[in-house]
LOFIVO-101025 format. One record per residue: residue in one letter; x, y, z of N, C-alpha, C, O, CB in turn. Coordinates in steps of 0.001 Angstrom, whole numbers, plus 500000, padded with zeros to 6 digits. Glycine has a CB too. Example, Ala and Ser with C-alpha at 12.3 -4.5 7.8 and 13.67 -1.06 7.14 Angstrom:
a513190494310507800512300495500507800513200496700507800514236496681508465511308495527509046;s512850497750507080513670498940507140512900500030507870513409501138508039514084499402505725;
//
This chain:
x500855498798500000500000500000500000500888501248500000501602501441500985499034500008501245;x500900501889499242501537503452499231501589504329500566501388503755501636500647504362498225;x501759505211500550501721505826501785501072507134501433501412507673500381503118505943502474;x500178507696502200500181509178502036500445510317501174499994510999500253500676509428502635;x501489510141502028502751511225501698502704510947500504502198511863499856504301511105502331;x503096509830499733503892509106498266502306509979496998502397510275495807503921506279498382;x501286510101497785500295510798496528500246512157496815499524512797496050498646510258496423;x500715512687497557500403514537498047500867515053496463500039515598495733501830515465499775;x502107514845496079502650515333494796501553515651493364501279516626492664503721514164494430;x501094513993493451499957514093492363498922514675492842498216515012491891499474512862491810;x498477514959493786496899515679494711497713516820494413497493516887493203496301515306496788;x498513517783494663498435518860494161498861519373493019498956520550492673498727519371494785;x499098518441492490499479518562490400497879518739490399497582519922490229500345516587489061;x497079518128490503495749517825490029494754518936490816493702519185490227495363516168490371;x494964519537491933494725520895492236495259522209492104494857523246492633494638520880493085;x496509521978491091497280523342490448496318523074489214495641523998488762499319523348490105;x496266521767488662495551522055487115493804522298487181493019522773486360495860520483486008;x493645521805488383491787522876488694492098524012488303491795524659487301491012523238490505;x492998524290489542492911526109490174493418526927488180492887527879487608495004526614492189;x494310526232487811494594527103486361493497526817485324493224527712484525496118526654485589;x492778525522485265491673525680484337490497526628484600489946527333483755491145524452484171;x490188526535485943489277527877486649490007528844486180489789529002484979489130528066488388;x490813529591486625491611530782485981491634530994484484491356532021483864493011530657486341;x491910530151484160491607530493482434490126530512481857489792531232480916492332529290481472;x489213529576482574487953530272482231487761531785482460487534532690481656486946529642482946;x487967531790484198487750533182484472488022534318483571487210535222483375488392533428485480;x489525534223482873489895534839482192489291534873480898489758535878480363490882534654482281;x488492534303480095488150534085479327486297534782479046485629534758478012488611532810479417;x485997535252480211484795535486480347485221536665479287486387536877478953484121535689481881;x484170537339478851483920538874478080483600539524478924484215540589478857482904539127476995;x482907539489479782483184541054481286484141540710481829484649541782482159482029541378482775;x485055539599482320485938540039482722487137540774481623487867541764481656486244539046483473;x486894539824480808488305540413480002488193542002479463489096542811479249488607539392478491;x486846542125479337486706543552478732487355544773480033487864545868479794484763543824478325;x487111544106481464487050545069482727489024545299482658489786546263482587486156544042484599;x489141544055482718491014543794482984491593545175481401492388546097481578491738541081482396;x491033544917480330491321545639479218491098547345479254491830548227478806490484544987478186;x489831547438479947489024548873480163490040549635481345490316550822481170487122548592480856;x490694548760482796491244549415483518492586549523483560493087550317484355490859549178484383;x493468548665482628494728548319482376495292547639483368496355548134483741495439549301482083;x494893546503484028494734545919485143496577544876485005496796544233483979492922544968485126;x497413544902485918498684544706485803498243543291486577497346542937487342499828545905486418;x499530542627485853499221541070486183499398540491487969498796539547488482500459540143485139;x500194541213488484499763541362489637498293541641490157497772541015491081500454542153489954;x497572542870489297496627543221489922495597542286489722494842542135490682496347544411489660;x495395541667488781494906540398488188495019539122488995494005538428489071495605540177486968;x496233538683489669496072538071490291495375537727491814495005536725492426496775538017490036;x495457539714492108494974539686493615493371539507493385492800539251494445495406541240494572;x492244539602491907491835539791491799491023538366490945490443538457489863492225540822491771;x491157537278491651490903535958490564489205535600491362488147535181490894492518534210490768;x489682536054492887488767535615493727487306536521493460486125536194493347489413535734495206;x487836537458493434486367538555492463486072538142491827485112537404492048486332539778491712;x486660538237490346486171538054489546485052536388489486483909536295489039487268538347488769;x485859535364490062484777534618490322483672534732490519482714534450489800484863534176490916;x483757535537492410482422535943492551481667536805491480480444536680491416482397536603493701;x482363537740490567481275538156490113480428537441489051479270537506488638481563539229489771;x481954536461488703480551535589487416479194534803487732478181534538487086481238534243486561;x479854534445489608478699533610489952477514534668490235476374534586489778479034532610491284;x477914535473490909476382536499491048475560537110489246474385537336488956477083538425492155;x476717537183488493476199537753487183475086537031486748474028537491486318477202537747486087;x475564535307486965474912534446486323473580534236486717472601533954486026475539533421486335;x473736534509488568472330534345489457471440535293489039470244535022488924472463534543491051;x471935536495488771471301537389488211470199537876487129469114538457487133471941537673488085;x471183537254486119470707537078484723469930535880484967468985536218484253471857536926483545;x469575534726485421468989533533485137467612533730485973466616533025485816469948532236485548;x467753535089487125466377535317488269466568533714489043465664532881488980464320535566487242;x467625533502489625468016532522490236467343533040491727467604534143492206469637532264490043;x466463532079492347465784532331493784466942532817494711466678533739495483465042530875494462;x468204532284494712469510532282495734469564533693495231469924534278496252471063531104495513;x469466534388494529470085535663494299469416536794495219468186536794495186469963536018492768;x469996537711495995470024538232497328469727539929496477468868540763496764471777537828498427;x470194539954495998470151541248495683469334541801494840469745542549493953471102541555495357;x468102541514495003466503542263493899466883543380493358467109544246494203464909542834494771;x467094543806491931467040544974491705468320545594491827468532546793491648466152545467492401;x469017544880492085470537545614492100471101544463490732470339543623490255471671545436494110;x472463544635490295472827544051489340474282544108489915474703544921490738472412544622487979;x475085542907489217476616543289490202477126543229489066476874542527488086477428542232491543;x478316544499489380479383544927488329480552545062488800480550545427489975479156546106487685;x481643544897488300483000544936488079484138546379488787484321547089487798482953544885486456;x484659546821489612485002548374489822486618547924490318487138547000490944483820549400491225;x486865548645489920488589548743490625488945549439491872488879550667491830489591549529489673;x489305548891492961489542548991494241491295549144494155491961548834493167488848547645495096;x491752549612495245493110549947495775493828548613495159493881547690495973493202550148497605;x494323548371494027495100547263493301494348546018492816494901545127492172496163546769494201;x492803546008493232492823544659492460491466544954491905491265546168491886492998543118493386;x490471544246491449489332544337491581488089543783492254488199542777492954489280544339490859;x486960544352492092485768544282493131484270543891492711483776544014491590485648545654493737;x483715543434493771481988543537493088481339544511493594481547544666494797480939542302493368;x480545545308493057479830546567493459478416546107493105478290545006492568480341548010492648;x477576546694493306476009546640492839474971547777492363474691548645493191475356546147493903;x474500547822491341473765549191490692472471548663490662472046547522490842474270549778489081;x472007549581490435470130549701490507469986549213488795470581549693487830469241551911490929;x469140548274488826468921548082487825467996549176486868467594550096487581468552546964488017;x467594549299485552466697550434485071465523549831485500464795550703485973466708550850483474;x465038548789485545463452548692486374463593549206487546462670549778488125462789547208486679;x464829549054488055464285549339489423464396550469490005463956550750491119464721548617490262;x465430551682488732465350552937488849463773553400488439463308554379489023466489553526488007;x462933552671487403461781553489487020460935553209488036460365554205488482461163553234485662;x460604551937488668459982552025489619460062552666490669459073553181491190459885551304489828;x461070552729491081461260554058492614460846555524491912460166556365492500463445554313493382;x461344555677490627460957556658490125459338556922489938458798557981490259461642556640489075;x458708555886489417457000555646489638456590556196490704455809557146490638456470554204489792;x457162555571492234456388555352493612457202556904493853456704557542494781456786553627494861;x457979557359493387458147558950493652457199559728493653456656560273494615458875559579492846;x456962559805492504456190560135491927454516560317492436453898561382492420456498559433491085;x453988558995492878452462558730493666452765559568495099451978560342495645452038556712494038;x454085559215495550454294559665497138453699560804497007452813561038497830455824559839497816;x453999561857495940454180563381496266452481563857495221452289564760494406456222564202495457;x451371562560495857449765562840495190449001562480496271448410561402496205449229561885493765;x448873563277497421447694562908498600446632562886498385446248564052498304447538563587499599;x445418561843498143444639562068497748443914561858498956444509561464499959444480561594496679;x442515562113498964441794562028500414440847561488500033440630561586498825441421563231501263;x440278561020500527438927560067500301438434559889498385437306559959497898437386561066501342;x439700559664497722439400559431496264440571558027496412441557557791497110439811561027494951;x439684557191495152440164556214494587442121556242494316442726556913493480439216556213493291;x442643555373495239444143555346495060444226554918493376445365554779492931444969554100496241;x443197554728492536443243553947491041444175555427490549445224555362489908441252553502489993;x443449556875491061443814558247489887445209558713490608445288559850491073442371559883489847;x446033558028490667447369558263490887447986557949489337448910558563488802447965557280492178;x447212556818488773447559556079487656447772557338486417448465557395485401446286554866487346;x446640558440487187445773559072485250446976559864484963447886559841485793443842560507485147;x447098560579483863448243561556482948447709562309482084446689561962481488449272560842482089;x448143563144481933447181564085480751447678563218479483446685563197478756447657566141480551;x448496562641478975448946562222478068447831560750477593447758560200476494450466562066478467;x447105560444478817445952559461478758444491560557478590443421560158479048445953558373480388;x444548561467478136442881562339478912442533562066477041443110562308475981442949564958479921;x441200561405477505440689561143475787440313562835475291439820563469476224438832559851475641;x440426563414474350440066564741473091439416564313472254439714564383471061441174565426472237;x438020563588472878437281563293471350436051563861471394435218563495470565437028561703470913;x435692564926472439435198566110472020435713567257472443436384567494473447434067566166472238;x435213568185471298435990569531471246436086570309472551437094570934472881435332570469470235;x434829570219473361434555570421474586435629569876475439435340570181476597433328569927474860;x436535569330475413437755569130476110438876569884475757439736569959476635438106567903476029;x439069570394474829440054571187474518440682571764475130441893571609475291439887571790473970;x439632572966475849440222573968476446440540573888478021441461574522478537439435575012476146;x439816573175478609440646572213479705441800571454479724442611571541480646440019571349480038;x441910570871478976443103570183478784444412571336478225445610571371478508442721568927477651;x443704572064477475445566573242477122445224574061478741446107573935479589445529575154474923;x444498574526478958445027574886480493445449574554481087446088575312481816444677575075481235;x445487572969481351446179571869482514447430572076481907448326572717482456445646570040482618;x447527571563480803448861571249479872449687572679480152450714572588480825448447570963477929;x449286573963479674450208574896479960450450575188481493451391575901481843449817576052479269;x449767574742482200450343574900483786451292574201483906452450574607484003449500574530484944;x450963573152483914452385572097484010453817572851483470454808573012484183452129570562482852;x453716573208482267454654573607481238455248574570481761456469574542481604454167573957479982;x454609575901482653454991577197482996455028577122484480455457578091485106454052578296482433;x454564575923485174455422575934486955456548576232486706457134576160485626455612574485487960;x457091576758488182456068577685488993456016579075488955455923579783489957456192577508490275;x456074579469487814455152581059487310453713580776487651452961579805487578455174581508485355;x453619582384488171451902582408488537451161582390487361451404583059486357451341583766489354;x449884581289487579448979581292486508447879581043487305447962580357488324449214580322485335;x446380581783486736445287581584487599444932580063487370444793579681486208444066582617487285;x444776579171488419443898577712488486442432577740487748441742578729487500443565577303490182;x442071575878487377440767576203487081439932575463487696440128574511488451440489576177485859;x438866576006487292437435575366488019436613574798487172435785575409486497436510576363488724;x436839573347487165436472572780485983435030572291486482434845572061487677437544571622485413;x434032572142485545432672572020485966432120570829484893432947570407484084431831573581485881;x431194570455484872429974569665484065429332568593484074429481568004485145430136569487483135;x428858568212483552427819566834483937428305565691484647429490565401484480427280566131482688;x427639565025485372428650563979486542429215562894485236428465562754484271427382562818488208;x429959562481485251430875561039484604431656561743483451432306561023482693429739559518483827;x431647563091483259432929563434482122434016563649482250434579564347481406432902564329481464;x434873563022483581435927562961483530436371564142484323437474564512483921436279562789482331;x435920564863485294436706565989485566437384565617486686438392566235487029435992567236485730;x437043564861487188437932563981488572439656563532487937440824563704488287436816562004489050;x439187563125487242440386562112486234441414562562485651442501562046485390439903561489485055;x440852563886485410441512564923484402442373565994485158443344566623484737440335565730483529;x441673566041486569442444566819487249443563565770488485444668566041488954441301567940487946;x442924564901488625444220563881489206445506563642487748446660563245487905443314561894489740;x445023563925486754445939563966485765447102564681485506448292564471485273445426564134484990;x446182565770485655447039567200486592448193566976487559449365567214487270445973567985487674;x447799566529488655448241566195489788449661565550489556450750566008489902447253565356490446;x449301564002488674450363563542488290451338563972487527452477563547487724450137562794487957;x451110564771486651452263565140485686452814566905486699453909567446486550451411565385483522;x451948567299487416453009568212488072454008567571489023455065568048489434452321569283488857;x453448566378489292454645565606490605455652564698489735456613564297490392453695564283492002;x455619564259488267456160563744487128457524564781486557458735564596486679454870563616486053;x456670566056485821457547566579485313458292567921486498459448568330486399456884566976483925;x457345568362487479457816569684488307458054568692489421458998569294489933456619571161488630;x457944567916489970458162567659491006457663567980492471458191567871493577458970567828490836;x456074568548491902455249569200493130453973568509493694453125567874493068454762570586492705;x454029568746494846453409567943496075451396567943495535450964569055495233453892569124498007;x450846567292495497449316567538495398448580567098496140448651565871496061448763567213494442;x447687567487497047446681567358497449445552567651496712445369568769496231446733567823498333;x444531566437496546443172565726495958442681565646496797443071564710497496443040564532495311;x441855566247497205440455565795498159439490565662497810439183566451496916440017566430499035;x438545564780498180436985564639497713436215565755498909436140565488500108436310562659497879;x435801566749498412435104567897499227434094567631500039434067568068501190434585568842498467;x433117566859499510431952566410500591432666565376501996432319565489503171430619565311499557;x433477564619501585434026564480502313435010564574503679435377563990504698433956564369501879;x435134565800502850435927566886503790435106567303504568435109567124505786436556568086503190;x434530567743504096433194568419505131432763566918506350432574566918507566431282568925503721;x432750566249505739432100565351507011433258565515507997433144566180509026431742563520506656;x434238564958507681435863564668508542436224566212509215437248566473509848437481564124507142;x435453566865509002435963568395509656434753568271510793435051568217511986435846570132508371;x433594568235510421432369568413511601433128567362512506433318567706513673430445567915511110;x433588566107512102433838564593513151434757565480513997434367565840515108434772562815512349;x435796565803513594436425566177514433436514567360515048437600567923514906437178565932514163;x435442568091515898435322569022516281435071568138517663435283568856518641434443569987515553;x434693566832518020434943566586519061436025566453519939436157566665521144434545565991519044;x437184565826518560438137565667519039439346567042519058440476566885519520438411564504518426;x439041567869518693440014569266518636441350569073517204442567569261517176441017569394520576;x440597568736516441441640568390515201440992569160514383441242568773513241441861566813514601;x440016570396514370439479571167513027440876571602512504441271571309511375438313572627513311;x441601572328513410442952573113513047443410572557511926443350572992510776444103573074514094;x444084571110512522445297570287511794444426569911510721444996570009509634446102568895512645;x443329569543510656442881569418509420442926570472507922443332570179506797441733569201509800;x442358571734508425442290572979508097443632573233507582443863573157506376441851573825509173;x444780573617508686446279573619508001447050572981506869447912573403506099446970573285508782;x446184571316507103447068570321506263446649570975504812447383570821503836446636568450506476;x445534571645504745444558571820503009444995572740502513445398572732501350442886572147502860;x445032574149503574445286575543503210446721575541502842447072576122501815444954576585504367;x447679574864503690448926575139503174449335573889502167450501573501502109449951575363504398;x448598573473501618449011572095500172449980573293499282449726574489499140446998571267498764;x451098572549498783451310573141497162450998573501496648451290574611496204451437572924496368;x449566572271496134448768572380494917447767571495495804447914570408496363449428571797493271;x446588572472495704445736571755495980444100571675495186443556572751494938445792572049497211;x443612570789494937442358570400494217441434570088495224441543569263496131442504569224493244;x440284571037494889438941570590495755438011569753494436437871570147493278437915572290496547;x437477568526495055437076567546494213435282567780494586435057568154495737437917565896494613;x434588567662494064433095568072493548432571568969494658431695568713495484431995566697493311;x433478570363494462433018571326495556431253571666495254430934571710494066434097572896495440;x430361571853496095428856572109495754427828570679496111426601570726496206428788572510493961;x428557569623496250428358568602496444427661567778497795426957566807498071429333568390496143;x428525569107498512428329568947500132427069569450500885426302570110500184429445569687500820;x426702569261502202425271569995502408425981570722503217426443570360504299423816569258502997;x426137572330502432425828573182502630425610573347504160424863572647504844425029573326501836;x426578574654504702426295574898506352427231576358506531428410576555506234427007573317507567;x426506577018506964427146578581507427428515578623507728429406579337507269426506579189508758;x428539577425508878429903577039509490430566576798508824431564577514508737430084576184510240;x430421575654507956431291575348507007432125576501506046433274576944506055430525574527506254;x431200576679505417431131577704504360432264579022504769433046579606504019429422578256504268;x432075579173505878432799581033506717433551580257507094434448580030506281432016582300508131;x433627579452508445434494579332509186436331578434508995437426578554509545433593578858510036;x435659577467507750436420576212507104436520577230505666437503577966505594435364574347506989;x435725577253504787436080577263503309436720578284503374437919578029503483435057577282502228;x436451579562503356436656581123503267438079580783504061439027581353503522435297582362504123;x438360580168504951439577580535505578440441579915504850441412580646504652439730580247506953;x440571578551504189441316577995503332441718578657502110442812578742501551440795576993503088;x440059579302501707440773580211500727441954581448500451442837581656499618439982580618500431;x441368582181501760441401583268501806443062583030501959443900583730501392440418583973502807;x443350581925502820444954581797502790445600581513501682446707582030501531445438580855503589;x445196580841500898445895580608499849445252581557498567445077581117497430445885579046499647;x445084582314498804444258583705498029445594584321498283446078584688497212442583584643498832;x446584584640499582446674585338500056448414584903499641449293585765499662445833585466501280;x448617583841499377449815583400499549450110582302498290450917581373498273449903582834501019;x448773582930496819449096583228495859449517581326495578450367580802494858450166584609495897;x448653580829496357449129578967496321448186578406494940447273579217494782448423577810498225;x448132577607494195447617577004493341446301576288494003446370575359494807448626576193492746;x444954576951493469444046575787493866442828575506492752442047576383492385443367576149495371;x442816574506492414441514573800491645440437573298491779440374573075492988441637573085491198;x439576572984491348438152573140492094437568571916490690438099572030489586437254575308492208;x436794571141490855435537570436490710434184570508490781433552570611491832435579569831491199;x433664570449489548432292570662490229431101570429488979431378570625487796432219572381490958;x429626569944489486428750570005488641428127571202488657427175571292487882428000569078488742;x428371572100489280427562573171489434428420574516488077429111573989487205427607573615491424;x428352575303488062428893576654487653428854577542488541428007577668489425428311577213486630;x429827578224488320429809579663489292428314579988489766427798579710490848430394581146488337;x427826580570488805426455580779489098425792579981490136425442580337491261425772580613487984;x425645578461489371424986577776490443425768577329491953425141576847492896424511576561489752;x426530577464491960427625577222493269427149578137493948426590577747494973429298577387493129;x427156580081493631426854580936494273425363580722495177425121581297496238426958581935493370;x424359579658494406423295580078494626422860578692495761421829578552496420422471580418493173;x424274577648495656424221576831496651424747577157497634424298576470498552424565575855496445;x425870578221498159426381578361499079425117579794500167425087580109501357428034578668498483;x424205580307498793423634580960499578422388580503500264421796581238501053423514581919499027;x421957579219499952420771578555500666421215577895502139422123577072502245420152577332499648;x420678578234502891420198578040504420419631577907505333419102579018505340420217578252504822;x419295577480506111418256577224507170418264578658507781417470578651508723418639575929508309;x418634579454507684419060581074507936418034581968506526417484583069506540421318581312507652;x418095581256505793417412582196504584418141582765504075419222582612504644416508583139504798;x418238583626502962419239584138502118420660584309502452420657585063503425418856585232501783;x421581584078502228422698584453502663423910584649501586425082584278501642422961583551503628;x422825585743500069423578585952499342424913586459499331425801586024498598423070586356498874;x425041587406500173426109588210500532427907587217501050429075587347500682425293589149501916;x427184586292502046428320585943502305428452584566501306429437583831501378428483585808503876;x427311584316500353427797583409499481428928584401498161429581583812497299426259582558498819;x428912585427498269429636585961497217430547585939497483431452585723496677429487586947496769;x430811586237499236432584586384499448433216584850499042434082584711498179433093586799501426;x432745583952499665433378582588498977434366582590497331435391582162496799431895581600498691;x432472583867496981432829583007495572433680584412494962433569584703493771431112582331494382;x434450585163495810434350586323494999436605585196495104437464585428494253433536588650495939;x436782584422496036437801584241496304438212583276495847439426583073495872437958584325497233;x436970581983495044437012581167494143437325581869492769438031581261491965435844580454494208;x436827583144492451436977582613491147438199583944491402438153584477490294435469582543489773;x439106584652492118440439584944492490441408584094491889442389584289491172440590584893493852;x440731582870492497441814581493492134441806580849490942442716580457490212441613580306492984;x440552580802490864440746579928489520439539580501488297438612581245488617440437578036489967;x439705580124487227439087580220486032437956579107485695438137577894485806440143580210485072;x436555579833485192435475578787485680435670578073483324435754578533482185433115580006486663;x435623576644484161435747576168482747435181574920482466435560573924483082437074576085482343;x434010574842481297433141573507481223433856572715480681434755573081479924431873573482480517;x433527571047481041434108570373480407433111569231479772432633568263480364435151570024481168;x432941569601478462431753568392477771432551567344477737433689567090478131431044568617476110;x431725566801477191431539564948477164430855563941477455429881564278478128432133564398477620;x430915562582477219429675561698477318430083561378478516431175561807478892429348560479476285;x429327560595479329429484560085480488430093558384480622429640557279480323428133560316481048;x431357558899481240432347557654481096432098556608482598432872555670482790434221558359480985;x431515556758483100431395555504484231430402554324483634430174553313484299430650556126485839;
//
């Protein structure tokens, strides 16, 4: 029987010719060889650098194949030159830059009691297949275009299901897309309820603050609501009047028209209350520009 010792010689002939057939694959890869070529990588540095490069073919491969073992979602591993040898680093892949870029994007669209679906909408989606959209849509479109130069907001109005919800979350999105600005969407009747609720609890303020001081803010089917003195003076007028005042962007919704808005804010269990329905509206239309929007009814 041989001894031991008498095979060590051939056991490591036969683990020098692994370790160099591995090495010459390694070497043989096209990212590596292109990286060793791209950094002028000295055969020393090459050598301190056999154990990388391994790793990186094995992660490349996990990578590329969506191998379950692969640890790093969304990152991709690449090649970098470190203090003499080389390294594995990891980059964001482009999905996974557009997606953070996507969810950027939604972060900076608060919507309040509306469908999380109109985060989705874009003006670049708003159907023009009647003429009656036109001029809503180049108003949206040139706002976007000319943030943040002052331009008066609008107050888009007309029959329930033509899209004015949609069109102005559209809005929303492409100012937080292309400007990079914050929107608040609220559904207005809604508001109104969540403001009376919390008068028990002492949150009218913080409510009030969070609206008046928005970026950009959209009131969603203002006229909608039942109507209340309180409301009307104490909540609306003050929201306005601040951002009347401090020249903030606000948009408005609605089936009603100026006209008819005026003539809802002045009905009351009080009886006429033309007067202080004008101040509302004298600070609505301050803000924004009253503008119909035809069309068939899309729900």
């Amino acid at each position: 029987m041989e001894k031991i010792g008498q095979n060590m010689p051939h056991i490591n002939r036969v683990r020098q010719f692994n370790y160099q057939e591995l090495v010459k694959q390694i070497m043989a890869d096209p990212d590596v060889a292109a990286f060793i070529h791209q950094e002028k990588l000295t055969q020393a540095e090459i050598q301190r650098s056999v154990s990388k490069f391994n790793q990186y073919i094995t992660e490349r491969n996990r990578f590329l194949l969506g191998d379950e073992t692969y640890i790093a979602k969304g990152y991709k591993p690449i090649l970098v030159k470190n203090e003499g040898y080389a390294d594995v680093a990891y980059e964001e892949t482009p999905e996974l830059i557009e997606q953070e870029r996507q969810e950027a994007i939604r972060s900076r669209l608060n919507l309040i009691s509306l469908p999380a679906s109109l985060k989705e909408a874009s003006l670049a989606q708003v159907d023009l297949d009647d003429v009656g959209r036109y001029k809503a849509f180049e108003l949206l479109t040139n706002f976007v275009a000319e943030f943040p130069h002052y331009q008066k907001a609008v107050y888009l109005y007309g029959d329930f299901g033509v899209g004015k919800s949609y069109m102005m979350a559209a809005l929303a999105h492409d100012l937080s897309e292309k400007r990079s600005v914050s929107t608040t969407l609220l559904h207005y009747p809604s508001f109104v309820l969540d403001v009376k609720n919390a008068i028990s609890s002492g949150l009218v303020k913080e409510k009030i603050d969070q609206v008046k001081t928005a970026q950009v803010l959209i009131l969603d089917d203002i006229g909608a609501e039942q109507s209340s003195p309180w409301m009307r003076d104490e909540i609306l007028q003050v929201i306005l009047q601040h951002r009347m005042q401090e020249n903030l962007p606000t948009f408005f919704t609605s089936n009603f028209s100026f006209a008819d808005l005026e003539r809802h804010f002045a009905s009351s269990k009080n009886g006429d209350e033309t007067w202080q329905a004008k101040r509302v509206m004298e600070r609505i239309k301050f803000l924004a520009q009253e503008v119909r929007l035809e069309g068939e009814n899309r729900r």
